[in-house]
N, C-alpha and C positions, 0 to 999 in steps of 0.2 A: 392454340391456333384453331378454326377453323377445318369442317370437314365438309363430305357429303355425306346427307344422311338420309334414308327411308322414312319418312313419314308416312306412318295410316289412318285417315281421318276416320273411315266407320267401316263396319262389315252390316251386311244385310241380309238378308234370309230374300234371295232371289224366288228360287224354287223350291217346294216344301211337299213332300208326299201327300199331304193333305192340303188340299186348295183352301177349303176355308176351314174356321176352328183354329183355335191354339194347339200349341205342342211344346214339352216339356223338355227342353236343350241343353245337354250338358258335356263337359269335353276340354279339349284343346284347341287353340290356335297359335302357335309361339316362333318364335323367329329366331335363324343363329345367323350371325356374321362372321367376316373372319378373322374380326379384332380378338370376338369372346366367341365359340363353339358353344357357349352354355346356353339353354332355351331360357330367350326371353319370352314370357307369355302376354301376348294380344290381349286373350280371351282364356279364361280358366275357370271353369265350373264343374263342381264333384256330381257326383250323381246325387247327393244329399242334398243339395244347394242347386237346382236347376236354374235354368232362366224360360221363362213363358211370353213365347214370340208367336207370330204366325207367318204366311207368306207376306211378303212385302214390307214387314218391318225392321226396323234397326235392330241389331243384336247389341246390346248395351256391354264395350271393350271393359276388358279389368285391366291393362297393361297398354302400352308396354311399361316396364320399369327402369330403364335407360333408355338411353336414344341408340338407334339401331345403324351402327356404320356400314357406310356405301362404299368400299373402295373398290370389288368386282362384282361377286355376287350377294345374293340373299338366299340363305335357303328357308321356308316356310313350311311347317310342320302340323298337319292335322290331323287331328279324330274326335271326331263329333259325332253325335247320336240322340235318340228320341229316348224318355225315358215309357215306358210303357205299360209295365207292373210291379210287381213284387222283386221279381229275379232280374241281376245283368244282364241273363240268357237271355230274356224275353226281347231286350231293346231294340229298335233298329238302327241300324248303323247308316248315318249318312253319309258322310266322310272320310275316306281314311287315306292319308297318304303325303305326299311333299310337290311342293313347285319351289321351281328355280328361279330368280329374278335377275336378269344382267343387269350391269350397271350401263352398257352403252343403249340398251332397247329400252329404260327405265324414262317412265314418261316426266319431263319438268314441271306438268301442271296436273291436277289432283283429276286422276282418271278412273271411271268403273272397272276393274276386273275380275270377271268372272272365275271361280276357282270350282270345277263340276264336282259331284259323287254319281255314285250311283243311283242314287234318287233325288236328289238338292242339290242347288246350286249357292252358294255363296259367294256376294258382291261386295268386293274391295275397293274402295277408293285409298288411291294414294301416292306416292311423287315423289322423285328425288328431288331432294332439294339442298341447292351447292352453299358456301360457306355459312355454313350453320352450326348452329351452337341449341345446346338441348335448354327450356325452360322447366325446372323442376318445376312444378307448384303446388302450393300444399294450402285448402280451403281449411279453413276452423268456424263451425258453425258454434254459437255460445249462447246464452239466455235466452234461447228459445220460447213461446209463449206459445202453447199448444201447437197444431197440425198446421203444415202449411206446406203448401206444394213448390218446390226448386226446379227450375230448367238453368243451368248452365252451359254456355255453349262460348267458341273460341273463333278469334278472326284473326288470320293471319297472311301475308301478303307473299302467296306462291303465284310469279307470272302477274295476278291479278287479284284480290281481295278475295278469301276463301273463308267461308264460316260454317264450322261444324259442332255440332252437339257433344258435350261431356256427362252430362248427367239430364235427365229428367224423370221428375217424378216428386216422392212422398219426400219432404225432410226428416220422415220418421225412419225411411233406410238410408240416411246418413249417418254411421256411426265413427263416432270423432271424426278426425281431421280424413279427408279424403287427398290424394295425390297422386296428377297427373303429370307425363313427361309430352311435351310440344315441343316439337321442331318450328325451329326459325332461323330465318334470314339473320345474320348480325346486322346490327344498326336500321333494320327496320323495326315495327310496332308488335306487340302482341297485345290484345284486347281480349277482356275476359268480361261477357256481358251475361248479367243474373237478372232474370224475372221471377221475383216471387210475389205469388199468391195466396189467404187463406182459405183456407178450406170452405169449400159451401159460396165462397162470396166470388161477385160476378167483377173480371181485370184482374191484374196484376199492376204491379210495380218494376219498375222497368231499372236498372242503373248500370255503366261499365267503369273499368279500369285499364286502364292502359299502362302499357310498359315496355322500358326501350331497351332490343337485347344488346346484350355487352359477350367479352368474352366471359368475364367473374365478377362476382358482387352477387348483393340482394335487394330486393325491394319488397315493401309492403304497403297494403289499403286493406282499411278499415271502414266498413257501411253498414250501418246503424239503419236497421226496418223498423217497423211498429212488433213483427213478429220475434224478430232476433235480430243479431248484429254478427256480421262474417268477414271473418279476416282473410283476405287473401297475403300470400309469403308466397316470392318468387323467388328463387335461386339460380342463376345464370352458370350455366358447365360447358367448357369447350374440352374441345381435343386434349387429352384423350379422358376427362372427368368426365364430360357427357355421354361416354360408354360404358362406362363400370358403376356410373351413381349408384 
């Protein structure tokens, strides 16, 4: 069957101790329900492994890894931080701490909300959304022909057609198969549109997929570039699969 679920389309680096210039972020953001207590993680970066953002960019999500169930609240779990030097001691701490989400003050259509620290602010977009069912998806990049730049991004119909980013950037940090988990509407569309480009050369190529969610089953698409060819696999999970995937 059918739930409601939280969906988060991006997190954003609102306010940054340093207005301009990059900064070196690494940390948590992860989510519990009160289906599973256990953290799902948003956003997961070691201090080994940073990610290099500045103010007003998107923080590129690693999670979630199930679909997150709404049936009162959500709790949200942060600690995030700058990496700085040598030592942990050194770092500064941007964030630390939890927010609570209700289910009846939870917005239906895909909204900014600001989550503060002490010196940064980080911007959520994101929405309950009622009979839903989770889209596993799992991309496989293959025969690749050197360097070439991927943007993937997803369009899905909350209230109104919504399109947000999954990846962008080098196909050279794509390693094997990547997989994300999208909330959707049952019996509406989910579209999964790829612009790739090589490296150095001026356009892109443009292509989508589309797929119509169900409660279970799979689907797959297959697009054959000049650079490589990528297989999209979708996996459809309802109640209670699309929380424990």
């Amino acid at each position: 069957m059918t739930r409601e679920m939280m969906h988060i389309f991006s997190l954003k680096l609102a306010i940054s101790p340093i207005n301009s210039g990059s900064i070196q972020l690494y940390g948590y953001i992860a989510a519990r329900d009160e289906y599973d207590l256990r953290l799902n993680y948003i956003f997961n970066r070691s201090r080994e492994d940073p990610i290099i953002v500045q103010q007003g960019s998107l923080i590129e999500m690693t999670g979630p890894k199930r679909g997150i169930a709404f049936y009162c609240d959500v709790l949200l779990e942060l600690d995030m931080r700058i990496e700085n030097g040598e030592n942990e001691g050194d770092d500064t701490q941007l964030i630390d701490g939890m927010s609570e989400f209700r289910g009846l003050l939870m917005p239906w259509e895909p909204t900014e909300i600001p989550i503060n620290g002490d010196c940064a602010t980080v911007e959520m977009s994101a929405a309950l959304v009622s009979y839903a069912v989770a889209a596993i998806v799992e991309v496989i990049i293959s025969e690749p022909h050197g360097v070439f730049h991927l943007s993937l991004s997803s369009i899905v119909c909350v209230v109104e057609e919504h399109e947000f980013q999954l990846f962008h950037g080098s196909a050279s940090d794509w390693c094997g198969a990547r997989r994300f988990v999208i909330v959707v509407t049952v019996n509406t569309m989910l579209h999964l549109k790829f612009m790739v480009g090589e490296r150095g050369a001026n356009g892109h190529i443009e292509d989508t997929c589309s797929f119509k969610a169900k409660l279970n089953g799979d689907a797959r698409h297959l697009m054959n570039f000049e650079v490589a060819s990528i297989l999209t696999i979708v996996t459809w999970a309802a109640w209670p699969h699309g929380m424990f995937y």
